[in-house]
C-alpha positions in Angstrom: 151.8 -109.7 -80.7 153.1 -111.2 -77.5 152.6 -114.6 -77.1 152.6 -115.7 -73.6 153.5 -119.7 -71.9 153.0 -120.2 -68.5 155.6 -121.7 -66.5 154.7 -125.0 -65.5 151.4 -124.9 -67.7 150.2 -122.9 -64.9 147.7 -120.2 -65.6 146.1 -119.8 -62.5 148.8 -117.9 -60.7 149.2 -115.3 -63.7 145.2 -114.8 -63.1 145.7 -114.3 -59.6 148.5 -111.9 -60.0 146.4 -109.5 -62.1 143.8 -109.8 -60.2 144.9 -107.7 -57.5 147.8 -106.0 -59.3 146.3 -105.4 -62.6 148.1 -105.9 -65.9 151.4 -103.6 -64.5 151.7 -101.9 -67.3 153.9 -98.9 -67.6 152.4 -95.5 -68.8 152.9 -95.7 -72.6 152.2 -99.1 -72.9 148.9 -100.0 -74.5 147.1 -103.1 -74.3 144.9 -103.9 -77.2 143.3 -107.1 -76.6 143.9 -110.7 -75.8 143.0 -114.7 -76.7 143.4 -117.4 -74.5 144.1 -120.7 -76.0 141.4 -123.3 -75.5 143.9 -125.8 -73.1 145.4 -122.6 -71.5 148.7 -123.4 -72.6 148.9 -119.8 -74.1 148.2 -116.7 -74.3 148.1 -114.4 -76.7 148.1 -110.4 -76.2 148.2 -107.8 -78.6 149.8 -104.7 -76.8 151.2 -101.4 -79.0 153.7 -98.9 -78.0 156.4 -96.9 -79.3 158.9 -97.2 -77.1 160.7 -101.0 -77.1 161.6 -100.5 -73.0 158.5 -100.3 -72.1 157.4 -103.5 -73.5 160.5 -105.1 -72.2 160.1 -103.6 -68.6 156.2 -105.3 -68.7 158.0 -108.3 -69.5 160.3 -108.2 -66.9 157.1 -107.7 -64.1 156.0 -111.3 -65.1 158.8 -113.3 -66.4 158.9 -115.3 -63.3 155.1 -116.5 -64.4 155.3 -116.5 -68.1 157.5 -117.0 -70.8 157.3 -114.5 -73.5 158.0 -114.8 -77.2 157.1 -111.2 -79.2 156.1 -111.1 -82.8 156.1 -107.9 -84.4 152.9 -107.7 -86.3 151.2 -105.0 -88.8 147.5 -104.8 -89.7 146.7 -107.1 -93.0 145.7 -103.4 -94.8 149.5 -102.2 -93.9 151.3 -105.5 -95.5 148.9 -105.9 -98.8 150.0 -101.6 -99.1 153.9 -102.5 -98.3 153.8 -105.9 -100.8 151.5 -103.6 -103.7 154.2 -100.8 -103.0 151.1 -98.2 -102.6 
């Protein structure tokens, strides 16, 4: 889960961006789906991939807009199997 904060509480300049450049992604790098919080102050994006770099070179194309914090997450059904030892 990548949680996203725009600088300056600005959102409207990470909209513009992907608007005409798309999410600039690199091959490999899947985007799953994505919240906005109600006041804009966030966003939140899940996005999968195998490779680490290739999250980390996404972040680099917008880390003059955003602010990124990432949060490995698993699907609820993986941690009840890992906690039940199944």
């Amino acid at each position: 889960m990548v949680v996203e904060r725009f600088k300056d509480g600005q959102p409207r300049p990470v909209y513009e961006r992907a608007a005409a450049d798309g999410r600039m992604m690199p091959d490999g790098l899947r985007y799953v789906d994505s919240w906005v919080e109600a006041n804009f102050a966030r966003c939140f994006q899940l996005m999968e991939c195998d490779d680490l770099t290739l999250l980390m070179t996404w972040i680099a194309r917008w880390s003059d807009l955003v602010d990124f914090e990432v949060v490995p997450v698993v699907p609820s059904a993986s941690a009840a199997a890992a906690i039940s030892g199944a």
